[in-house]
C-alpha positions as CSV (number, residue, x, y, z in Angstrom):
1,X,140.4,65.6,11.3
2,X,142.2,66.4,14.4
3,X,141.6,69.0,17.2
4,X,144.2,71.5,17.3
5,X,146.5,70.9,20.6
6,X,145.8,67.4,20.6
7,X,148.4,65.6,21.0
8,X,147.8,62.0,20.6
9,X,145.3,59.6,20.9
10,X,142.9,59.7,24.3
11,X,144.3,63.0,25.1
12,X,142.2,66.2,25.2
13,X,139.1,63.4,26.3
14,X,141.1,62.2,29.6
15,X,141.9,65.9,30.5
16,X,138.0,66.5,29.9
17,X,137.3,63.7,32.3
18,X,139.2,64.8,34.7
19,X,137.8,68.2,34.7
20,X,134.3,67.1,34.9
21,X,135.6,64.7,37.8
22,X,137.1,67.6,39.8
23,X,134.1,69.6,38.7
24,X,131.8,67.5,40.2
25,X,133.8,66.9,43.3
26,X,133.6,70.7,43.8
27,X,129.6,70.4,43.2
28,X,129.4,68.3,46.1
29,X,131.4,69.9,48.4
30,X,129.4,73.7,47.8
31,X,126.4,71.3,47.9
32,X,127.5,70.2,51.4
33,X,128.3,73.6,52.2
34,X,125.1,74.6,51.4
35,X,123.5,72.0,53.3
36,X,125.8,73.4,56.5
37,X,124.8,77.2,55.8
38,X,121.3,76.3,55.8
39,X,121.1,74.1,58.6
40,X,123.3,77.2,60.9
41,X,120.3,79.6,59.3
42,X,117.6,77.5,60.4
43,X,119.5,77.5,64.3
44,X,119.9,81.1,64.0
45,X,116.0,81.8,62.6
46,X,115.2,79.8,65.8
47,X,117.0,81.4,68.0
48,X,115.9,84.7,67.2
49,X,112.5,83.9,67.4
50,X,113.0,82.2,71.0
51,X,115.0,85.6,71.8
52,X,111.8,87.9,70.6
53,X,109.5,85.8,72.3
54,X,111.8,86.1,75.3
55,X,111.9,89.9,74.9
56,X,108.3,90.0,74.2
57,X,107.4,88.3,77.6
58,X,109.8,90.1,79.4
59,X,108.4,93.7,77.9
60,X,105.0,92.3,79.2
61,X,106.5,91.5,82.1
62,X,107.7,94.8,82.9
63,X,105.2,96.8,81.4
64,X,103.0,94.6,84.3
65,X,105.6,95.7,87.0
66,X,105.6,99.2,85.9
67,X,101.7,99.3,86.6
68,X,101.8,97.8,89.8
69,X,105.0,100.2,90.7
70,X,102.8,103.3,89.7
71,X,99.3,101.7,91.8
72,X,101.5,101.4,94.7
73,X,103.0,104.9,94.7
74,X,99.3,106.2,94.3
75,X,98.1,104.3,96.9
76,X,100.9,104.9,99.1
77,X,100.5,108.8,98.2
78,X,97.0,108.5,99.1
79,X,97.6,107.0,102.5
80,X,100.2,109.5,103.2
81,X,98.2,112.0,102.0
82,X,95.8,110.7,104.7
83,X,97.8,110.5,107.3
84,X,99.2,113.9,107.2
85,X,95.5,115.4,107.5
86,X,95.1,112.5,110.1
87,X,98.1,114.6,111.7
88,X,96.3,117.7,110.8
89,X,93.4,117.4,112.6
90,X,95.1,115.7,115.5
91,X,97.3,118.8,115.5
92,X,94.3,121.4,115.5
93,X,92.6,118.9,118.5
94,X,95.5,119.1,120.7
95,X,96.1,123.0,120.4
96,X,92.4,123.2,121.0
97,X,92.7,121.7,124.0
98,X,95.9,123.6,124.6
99,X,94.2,126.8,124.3
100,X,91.3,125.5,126.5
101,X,94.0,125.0,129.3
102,X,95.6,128.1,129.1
103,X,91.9,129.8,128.7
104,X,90.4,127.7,131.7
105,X,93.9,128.5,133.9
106,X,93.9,132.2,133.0
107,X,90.0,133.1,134.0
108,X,89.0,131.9,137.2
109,X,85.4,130.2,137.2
110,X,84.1,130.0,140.8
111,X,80.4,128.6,139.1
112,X,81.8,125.7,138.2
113,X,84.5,123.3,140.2
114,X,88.0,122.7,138.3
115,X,87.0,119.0,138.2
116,X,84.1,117.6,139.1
117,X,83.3,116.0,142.6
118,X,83.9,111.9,142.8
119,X,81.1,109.9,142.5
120,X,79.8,108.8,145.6
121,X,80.5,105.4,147.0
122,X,78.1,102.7,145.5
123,X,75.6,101.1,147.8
124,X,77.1,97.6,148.7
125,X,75.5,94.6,147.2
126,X,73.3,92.3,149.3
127,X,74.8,89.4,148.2
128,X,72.2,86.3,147.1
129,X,74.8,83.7,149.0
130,X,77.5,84.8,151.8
131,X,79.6,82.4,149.3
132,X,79.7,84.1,146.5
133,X,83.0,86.7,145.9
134,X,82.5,90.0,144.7
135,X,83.5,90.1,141.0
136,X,86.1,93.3,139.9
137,X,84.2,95.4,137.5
138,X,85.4,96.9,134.4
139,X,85.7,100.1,133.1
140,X,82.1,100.0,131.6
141,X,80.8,98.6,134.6
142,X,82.6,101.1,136.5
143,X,81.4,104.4,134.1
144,X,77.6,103.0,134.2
145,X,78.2,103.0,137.7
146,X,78.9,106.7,138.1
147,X,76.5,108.2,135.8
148,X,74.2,106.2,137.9
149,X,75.3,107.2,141.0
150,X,74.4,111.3,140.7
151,X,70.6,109.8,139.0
152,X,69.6,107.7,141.9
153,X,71.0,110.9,144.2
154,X,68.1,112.8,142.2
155,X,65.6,110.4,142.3
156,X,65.7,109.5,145.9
């Protein structure tokens, strides 16, 4: 029997081989690209889970920022708010004492002196040795010093 088309012997079987030849040569090379393709996925698959971890860190990051932004601006509202009723009450002292001025300035009080007389002259020290100098006092020394003053005028 012979195969219709054939033409002579070895024919139709070498063109089959040849087929399955270039057949298989095509295999391989989708095979390969396969083997590319996957390999390029698996770089992409990592690369997008670096760049979520990377966007997760960063949203942390700034979700962190964004809390320490909003203490400061309370805190630093807080202290403002603190300073202007600082200024407030320094405000209300000052035309107190203003008004206290222009109250003392406008009624004349004979009873009571304007300011108030100096504080006598402090006895002077009796010095334990000739060679030992008189020390300056300070301003504590010097207010304990007055008040004294007027007491021992009472007491003696």
């Amino acid at each position: 029997r012979r195969w219709p088309g054939g033409g002579g012997a070895g024919g139709p079987r070498r063109e089959q081989e040849k087929q399955v030849k270039e057949l298989r040569k095509d295999n391989r090379s989708l095979r390969d690209q396969l083997q590319s393709i996957q390999k390029r996925l698996f770089l992409v698959e990592q690369e997008k889970d670096q760049l979520r971890k990377e966007q997760h860190h960063t949203k942390e990051r700034l979700e962190r920022l964004e809390r320490e932004r909003t203490e400061q601006a309370r805190e630093a509202r807080a202290e403002q708010e603190g300073t202007r009723e600082q200024m407030a009450r320094m405000q209300e002292m000052l035309e107190g004492l203003v008004a206290a001025r222009h109250a003392a300035a406008e009624t004349p009080n004979t009873a009571e002196p304007a300011e108030p007389p100096p504080a006598p002259a402090p006895p002077p020290r009796e010095a334990a040795n000739s060679d030992e100098e008189e020390r300056p006092m300070d301003a504590a020394q010097c207010r304990r010093q007055r008040l004294q003053g007027p007491q021992q005028q009472q007491q003696q």
